[in-house]
C-alpha positions in Angstrom: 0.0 0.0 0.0 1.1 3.2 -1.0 1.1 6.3 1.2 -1.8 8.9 -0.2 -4.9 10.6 1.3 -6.6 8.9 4.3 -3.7 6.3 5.0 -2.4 5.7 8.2 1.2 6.1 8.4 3.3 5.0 10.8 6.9 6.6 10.4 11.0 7.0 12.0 13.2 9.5 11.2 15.7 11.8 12.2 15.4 15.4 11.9 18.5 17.3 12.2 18.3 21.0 11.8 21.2 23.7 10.3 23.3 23.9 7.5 26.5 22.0 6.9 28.7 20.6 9.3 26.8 22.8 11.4 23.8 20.3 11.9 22.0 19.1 15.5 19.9 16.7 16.1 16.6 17.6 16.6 13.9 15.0 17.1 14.2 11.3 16.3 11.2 9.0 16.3 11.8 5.5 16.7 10.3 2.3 16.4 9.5 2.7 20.2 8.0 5.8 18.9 7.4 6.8 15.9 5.1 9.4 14.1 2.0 8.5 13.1 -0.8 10.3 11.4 -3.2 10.2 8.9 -2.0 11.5 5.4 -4.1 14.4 3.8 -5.7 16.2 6.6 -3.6 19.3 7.4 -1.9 17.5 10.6 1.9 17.6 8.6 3.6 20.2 6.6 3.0 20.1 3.0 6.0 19.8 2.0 6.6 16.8 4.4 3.6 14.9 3.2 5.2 15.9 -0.7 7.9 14.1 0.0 6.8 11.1 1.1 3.7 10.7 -1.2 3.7 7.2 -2.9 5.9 5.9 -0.4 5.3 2.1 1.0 6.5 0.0 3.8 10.4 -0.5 4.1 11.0 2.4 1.8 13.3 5.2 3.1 13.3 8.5 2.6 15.5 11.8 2.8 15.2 15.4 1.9 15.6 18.2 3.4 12.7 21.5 4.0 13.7 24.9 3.7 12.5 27.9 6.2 9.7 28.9 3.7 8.8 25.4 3.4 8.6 24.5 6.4 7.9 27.6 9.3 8.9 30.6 7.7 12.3 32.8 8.8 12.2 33.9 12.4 10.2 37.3 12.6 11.8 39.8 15.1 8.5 41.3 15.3 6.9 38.7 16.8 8.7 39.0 20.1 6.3 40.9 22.1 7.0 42.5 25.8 3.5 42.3 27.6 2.4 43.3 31.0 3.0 40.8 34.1 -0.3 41.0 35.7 -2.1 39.3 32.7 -0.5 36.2 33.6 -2.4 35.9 37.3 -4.7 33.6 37.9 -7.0 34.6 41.2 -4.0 37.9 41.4 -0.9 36.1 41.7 1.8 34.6 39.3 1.8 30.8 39.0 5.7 30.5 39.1 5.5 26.7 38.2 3.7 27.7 34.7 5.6 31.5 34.2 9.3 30.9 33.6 11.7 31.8 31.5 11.6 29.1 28.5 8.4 27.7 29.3 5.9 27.6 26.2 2.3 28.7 27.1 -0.9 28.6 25.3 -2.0 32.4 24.7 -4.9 33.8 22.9 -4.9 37.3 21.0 -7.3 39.8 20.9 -9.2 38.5 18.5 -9.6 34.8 19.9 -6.9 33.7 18.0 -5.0 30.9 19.8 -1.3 31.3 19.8 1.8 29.7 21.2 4.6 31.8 23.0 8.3 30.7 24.6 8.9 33.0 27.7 12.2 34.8 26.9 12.4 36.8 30.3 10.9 37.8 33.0 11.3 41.1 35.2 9.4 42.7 37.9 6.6 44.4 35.5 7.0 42.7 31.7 7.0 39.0 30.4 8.6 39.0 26.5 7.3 36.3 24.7 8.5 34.8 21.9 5.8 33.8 19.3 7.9 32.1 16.6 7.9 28.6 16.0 10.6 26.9 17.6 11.9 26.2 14.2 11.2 29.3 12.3 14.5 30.0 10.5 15.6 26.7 10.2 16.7 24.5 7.6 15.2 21.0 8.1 16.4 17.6 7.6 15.0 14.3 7.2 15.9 11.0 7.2 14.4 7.7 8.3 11.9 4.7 7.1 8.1 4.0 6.5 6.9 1.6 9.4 3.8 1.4 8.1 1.1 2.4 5.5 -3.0 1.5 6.4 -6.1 2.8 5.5 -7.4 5.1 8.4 -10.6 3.5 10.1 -13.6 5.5 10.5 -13.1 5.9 13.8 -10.0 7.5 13.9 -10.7 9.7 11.0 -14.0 11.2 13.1 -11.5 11.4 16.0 -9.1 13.8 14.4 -12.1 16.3 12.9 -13.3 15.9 16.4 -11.0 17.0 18.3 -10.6 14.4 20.3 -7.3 13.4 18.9 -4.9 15.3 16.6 -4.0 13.0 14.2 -0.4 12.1 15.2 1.4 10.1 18.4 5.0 9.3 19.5 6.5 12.6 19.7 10.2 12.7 21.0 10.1 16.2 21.8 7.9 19.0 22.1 9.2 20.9 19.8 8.9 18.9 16.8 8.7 20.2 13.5 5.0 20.7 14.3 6.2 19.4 17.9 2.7 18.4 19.9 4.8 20.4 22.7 4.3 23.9 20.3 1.5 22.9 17.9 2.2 20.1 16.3 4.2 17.1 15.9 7.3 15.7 13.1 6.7 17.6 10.3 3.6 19.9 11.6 0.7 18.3 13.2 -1.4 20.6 14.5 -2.3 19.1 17.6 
């Protein structure tokens, strides 16, 4: 079976991140956990899906996603300072959810939900960070196709449900989707 629209797929990889010799290791999922989503529904980068398209079981795969493929160059704009006191809950600062390098769930002022990385803290400002963890960076893959399935019914309803987003087995929270900041290997939106 051939990966396409409504599959399953069941995925490892490593995704290193940088240019050159200048590459880090980023994510890996593994057989112990690896991605899985189903193909076609908006949970994965484009360009990710692109470049796996057609692929089966036991075939491998590399290639690599630019910024603008993948999450855009990193925006200096969209650090923000914002007031302290709109982070209490009941008038005081939870200091287990507000430090510095935390990533919180934020909403704008249009009901917009957004994620933000805490950059620093002082006495009357927070400065968020609302980039993607991996805007800016160059992204590279490389790893195997576990598995290829049609998607039941079931987990197809789950995913437009909201009662599951599509994808499992992240390594890290900041994945290139990362379920952590939004998403998970290669952009789910979780």
């Amino acid at each position: 079976m051939k990966i396409s629209d409504s599959k399953y797929v069941t995925l490892t990889y490593d995704l290193n991140v940088g240019e050159g010799d200048e590459r880090e290791l980023m994510e890996q999922a593994t057989t112990e956990k690896p991605l899985e989503f189903i193909f076609g529904t908006n949970s994965m980068l484009k360009a990710f899906e692109d470049n796996i398209y057609g692929l089966s079981e036991g075939d491998k795969f590399k290639f690599t996603l630019n910024p603008e493929e993948a999450y855009g160059e990193f925006d200096e704009s969209r650090i923000i300072d914002l007031p302290k006191n709109i982070f209490e809950v009941n008038g005081k600062i939870d200091n287990e959810m507000l430090f510095e390098g935390n990533t919180l769930p934020m909403m704008d002022s249009e009901g917009n939900r957004l994620t933000g990385s805490v950059v620093s803290i002082t006495d009357d400002t927070v400065t968020m960070d609302f980039n993607h963890p991996l805007a800016g960076e160059t992204m590279h893959f490389e790893g195997t196709v576990q598995d290829v399935r049609d998607a039941s019914p079931a987990e197809i309803a789950a995913l437009f449900s909201g009662d599951g987003c599509g994808c499992s087995g992240c390594e890290s929270e900041d994945e290139p989707g990362g379920c952590g900041s939004g998403g998970c290997g290669g952009g789910c939106s979780c």
